[in-house]
N, C-alpha and C positions, 0 to 999 in steps of 0.2 A: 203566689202572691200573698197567700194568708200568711205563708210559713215566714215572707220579710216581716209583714205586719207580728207575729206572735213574736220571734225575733228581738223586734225594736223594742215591742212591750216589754218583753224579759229585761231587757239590757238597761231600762229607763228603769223599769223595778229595781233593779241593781243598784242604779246611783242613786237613787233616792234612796234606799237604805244605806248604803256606803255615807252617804253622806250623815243623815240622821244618826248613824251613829260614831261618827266622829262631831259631832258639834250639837248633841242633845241640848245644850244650853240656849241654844239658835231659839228656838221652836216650842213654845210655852206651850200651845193646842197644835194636833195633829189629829185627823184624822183620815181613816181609809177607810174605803170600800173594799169590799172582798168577797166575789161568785164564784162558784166554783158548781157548774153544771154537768151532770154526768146521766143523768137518765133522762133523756127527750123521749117523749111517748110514741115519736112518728120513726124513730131507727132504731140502731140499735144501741147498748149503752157504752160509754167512754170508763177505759178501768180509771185513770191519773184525777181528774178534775176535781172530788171531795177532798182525795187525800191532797193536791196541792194548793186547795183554797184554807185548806187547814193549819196546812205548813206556811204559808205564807202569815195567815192571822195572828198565828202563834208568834213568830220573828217580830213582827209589829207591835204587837202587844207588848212584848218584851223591849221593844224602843220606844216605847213610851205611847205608842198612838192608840184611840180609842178607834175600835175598829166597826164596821157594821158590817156583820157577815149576811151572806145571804145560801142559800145549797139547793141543787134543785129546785129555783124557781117558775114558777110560772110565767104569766108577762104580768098579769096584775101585783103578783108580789114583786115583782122585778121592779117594775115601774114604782112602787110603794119604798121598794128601798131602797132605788136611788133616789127620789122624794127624800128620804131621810138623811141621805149622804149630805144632799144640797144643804139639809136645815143645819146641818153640825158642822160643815164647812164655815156657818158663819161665825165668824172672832177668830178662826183656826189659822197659823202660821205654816203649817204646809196639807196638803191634801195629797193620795192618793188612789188609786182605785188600780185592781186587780181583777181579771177575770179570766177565768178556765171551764174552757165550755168548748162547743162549736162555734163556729164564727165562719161568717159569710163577707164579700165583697162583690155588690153591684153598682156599675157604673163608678166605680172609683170611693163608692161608701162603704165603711166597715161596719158590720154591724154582728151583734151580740144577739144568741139564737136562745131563749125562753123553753122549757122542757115542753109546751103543749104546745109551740110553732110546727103547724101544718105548712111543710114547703114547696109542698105543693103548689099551695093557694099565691097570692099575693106574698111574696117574702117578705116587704119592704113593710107590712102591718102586723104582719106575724112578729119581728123581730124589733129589737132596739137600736138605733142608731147609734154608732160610739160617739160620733158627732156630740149625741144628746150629754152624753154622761158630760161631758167636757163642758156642755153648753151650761150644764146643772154647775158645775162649781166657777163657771166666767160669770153666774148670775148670783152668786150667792155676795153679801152685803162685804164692801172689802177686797175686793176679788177681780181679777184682769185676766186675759186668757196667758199670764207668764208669771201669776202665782198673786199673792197677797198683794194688794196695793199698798 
């Protein structure tokens, strides 16, 4: 189930750059989010997730979008910089967010695993809801959950 979920992200990744750069004139402000998690304290670590949150920041940057990276976060910085995502979302004519990490789905919620999530415990506090990130740019000034108002 995750593997549809990474999947779909990949392929939405896609046309939103496919697109931005065939119509850069579109899109005065853009920006993106960009995690890229690879050393979680509680396993063991992931080789791909630096180097693809890097490759990915880099492509963006170069299409014009101000990016906010984030690499081996914790959950307080996690949470701090999608906080930041939401606050540059506003006035922005397109948004996106990328994440390369672990990722989990309970009861039909995807969510986004923080390098010091103990999964043991409660997952659902340990981790971020993708829900959330989503919810962070449907709340940003402007903003509808199908892009810019």
């Amino acid at each position: 189930m995750l593997g549809r979920f990474l999947r779909v992200l990949l392929i939405s990744l896609k046309v939103v750059l496919s697109l931005a750069a065939v119509a850069p004139a579109l899109a005065a402000k853009r920006v993106a989010l960009v995690i890229g998690n690879s050393n979680l304290q509680s396993t063991s670590p992931l080789t791909n997730p630096l180097n693809d949150a890097a490759d990915v920041a880099a492509a963006l940057k170069r299409l014009g979008f101000t990016v906010i990276e984030g690499r081996d976060l914790d959950k307080l910085r996690m949470d701090q910089t999608i906080r930041q995502f939401a606050r540059d979302l506003a006035g922005a004519d397109v948004g996106v967010m990328f994440y390369a990490g672990h990722g989990l789905q309970v009861d039909g919620q995807n969510f986004l695993v923080p390098i010091d999530a103990k999964l043991e415990d409660a997952a659902c506090r340990a981790t971020i809801k993708v829900r959330h990130v989503v919810n962070q740019g449907e709340t940003a000034p402007g903003w509808t959950a199908e892009g810019r108002a």
